[in-house]
N, C-alpha and C positions, 0 to 999 in steps of 0.2 A: 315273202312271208304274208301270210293273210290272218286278218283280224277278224271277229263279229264285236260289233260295238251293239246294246243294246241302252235303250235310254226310252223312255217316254215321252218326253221334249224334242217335236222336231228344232229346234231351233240347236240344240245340242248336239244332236244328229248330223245334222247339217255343218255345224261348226267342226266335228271330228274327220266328218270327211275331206272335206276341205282342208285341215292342216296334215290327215296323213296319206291322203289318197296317192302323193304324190312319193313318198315313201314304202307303202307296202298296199294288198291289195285288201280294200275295204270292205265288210257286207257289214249292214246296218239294218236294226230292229227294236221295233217301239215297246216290246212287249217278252214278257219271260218266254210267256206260250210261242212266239214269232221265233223266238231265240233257239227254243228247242228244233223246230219245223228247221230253222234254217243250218242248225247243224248236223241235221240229217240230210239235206241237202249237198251240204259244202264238208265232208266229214274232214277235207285237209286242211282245214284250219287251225291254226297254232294258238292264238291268244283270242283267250275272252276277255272283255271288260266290260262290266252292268254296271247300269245305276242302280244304286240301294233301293232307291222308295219309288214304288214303280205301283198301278194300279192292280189287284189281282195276285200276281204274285211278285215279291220283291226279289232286290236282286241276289240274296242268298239262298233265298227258296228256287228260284232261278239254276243258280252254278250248283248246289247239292242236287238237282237231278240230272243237269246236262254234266256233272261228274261220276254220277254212276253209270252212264253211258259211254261218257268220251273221258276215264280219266286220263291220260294222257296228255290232256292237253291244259295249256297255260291260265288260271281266273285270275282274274283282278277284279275289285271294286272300286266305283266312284262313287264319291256322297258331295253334297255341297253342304252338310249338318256333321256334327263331331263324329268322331269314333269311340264310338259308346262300346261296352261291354261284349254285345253279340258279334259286334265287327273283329273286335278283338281276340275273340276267344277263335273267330272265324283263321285269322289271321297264324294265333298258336297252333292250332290245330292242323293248317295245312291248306284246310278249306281254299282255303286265295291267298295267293303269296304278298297281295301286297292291297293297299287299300290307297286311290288317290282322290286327291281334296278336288273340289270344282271351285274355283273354273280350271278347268285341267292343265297340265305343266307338260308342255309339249317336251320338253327336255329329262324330267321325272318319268314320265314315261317310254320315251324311245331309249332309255337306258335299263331299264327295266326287261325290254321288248329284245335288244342285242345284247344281254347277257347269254 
């Protein structure tokens, strides 16, 4: 299974590969715009997961484009800040099936990922 993680913190970046690389196949990106480019590169990739507060464009502005393109395929979000309103409504609607807290729950998400 292959992932795109996108986040604007390397150090996050770097922390997800590191705990999934060894479980499924990772591509990693700092930036919404990075995110799109690189799913047009990798179009077999199964799950997204963004970070919310990202420079530029955030990570629901993010998944509402890379789902008008690829919807098919799986979003998730990360926030290290609450799940306010717009996550939520994101969440009712369809938008991303699921929203996870940071620092991320290696277990909360590989359950999520093998459903």
């Amino acid at each position: 299974m292959k992932i795109l993680y996108i986040d604007d913190e390397a150090m996050n970046v770097q922390l997800f590969q590191i705990i999934f690389k060894t479980r499924y196949e990772v591509i990693t990106g700092n930036s919404g715009t990075e995110g799109l480019a690189l799913l047009d590169q990798h179009p077999d990739t199964q799950f997204v997961i963004s970070d919310m507060r990202m420079p530029g464009m955030n990570g629901l502005d993010f998944i509402r484009a890379a789902r008008d393109k690829f919807p098919e395929k799986k979003y998730y979000l990360l926030t290290g800040f609450e799940i306010g309103p717009e996550i939520q409504s994101a969440i009712e609607s369809g938008l991303i099936l699921q929203c996870f807290q940071k620092p991320f729950n290696l277990k909360q998400i590989e359950e999520c990922i093998n459903k």
